[in-house]
C-alpha positions in Angstrom: 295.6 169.8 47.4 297.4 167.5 49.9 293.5 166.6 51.1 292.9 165.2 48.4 295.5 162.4 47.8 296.1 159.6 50.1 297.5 159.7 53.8 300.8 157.7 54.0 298.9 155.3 56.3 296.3 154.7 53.7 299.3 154.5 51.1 300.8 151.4 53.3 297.5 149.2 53.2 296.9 150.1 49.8 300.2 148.6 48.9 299.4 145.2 50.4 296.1 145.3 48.3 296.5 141.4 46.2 294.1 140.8 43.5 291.4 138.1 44.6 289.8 136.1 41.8 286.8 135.6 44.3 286.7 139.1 45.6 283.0 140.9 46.1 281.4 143.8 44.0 279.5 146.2 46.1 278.0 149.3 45.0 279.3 152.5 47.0 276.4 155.1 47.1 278.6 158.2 48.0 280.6 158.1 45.0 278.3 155.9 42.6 281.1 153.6 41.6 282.0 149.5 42.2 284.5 148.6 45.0 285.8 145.0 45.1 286.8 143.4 48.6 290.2 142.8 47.5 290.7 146.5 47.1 291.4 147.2 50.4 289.6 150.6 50.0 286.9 150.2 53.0 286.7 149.5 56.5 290.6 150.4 57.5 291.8 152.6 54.5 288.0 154.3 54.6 288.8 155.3 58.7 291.5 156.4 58.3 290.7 158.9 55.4 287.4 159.9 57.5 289.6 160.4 60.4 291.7 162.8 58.6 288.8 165.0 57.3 289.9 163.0 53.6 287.0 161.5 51.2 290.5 160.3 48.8 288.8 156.9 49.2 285.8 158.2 47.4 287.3 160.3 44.8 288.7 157.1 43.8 286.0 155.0 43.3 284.1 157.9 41.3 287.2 158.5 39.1 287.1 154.7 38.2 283.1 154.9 37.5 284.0 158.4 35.2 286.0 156.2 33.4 283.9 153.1 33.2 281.0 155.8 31.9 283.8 156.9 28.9 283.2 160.9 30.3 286.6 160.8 33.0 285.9 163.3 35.8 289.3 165.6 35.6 288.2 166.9 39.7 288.6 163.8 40.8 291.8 162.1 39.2 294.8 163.4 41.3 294.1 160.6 44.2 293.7 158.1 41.0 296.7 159.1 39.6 298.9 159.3 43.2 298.0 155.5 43.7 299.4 154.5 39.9 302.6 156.0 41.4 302.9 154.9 45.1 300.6 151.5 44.1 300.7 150.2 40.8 299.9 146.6 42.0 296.9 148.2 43.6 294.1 145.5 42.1 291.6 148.1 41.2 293.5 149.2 38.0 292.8 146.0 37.0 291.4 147.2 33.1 287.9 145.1 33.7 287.2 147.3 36.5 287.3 150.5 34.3 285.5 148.9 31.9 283.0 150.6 29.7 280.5 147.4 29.6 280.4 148.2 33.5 278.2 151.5 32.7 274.7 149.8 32.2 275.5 147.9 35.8 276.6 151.0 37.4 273.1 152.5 35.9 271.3 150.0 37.3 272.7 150.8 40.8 272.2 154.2 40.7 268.4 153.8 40.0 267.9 151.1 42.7 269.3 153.5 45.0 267.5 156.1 43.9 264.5 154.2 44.0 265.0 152.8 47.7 266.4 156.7 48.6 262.5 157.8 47.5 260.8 154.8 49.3 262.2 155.7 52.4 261.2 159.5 51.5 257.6 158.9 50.8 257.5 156.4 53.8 259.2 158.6 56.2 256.9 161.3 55.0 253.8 159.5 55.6 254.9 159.4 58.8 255.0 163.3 59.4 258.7 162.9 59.2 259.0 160.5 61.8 261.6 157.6 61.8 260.3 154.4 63.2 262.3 153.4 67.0 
């Protein structure tokens, strides 16, 4: 079950995660939920998860979207529940970021994903399967 919590080295940049009135909402398409620059959840925290063999960062993010969609996904909430103990600072427990008006937004992404996910299918199969170089 250790796989699926945090790395100490994750643990250690998650702790220095400050809430950022300005920070930016982007839609991760792995988990389907919202991540918010001042997180601190991609770029280092995501490597060094990856590295490990550890997709904690993404178990995260889908927790919190479980939540936001008032149906919480029990398989995902140990990582969720390890950083409310090691980080409860950590900005993304923030309530509004869990909330349940964010379930129509978190629709919407899902379906313009979706939609751009089958654009590229029917163009790539136009092409007899063949990316362009």
């Amino acid at each position: 079950m250790k796989d699926n919590l945090f790395p100490d080295e994750a643990l250690a940049i998650l702790r220095e995660a400050r809430w950022d009135a300005n920070a930016q909402r982007s839609y991760e398409i792995m988990s389907g939920g919202f991540r918010w620059s001042d997180e601190r959840l991609g770029n280092e925290v995501a490597c060094l998860c990856i590295e490990q063999g550890n997709w904690t960062f993404r178990f995260v993010l889908g927790y919190r979207a479980s939540l936001s969609r008032g149906a919480p996904r029990k398989e995902l909430q140990a990582p969720w529940e390890q950083l409310k103990r090691e980080c409860p600072e950590w900005p993304g427990f923030r309530p509004e970021r869990s909330s349940l008006s964010l379930a129509v937004e978190l629709d919407a992404e899902q379906r313009r994903v979706d939609l751009e996910l089958d654009e590229l299918d029917r163009r790539i199969s136009q092409r007899g399967g063949q990316l362009d170089s």
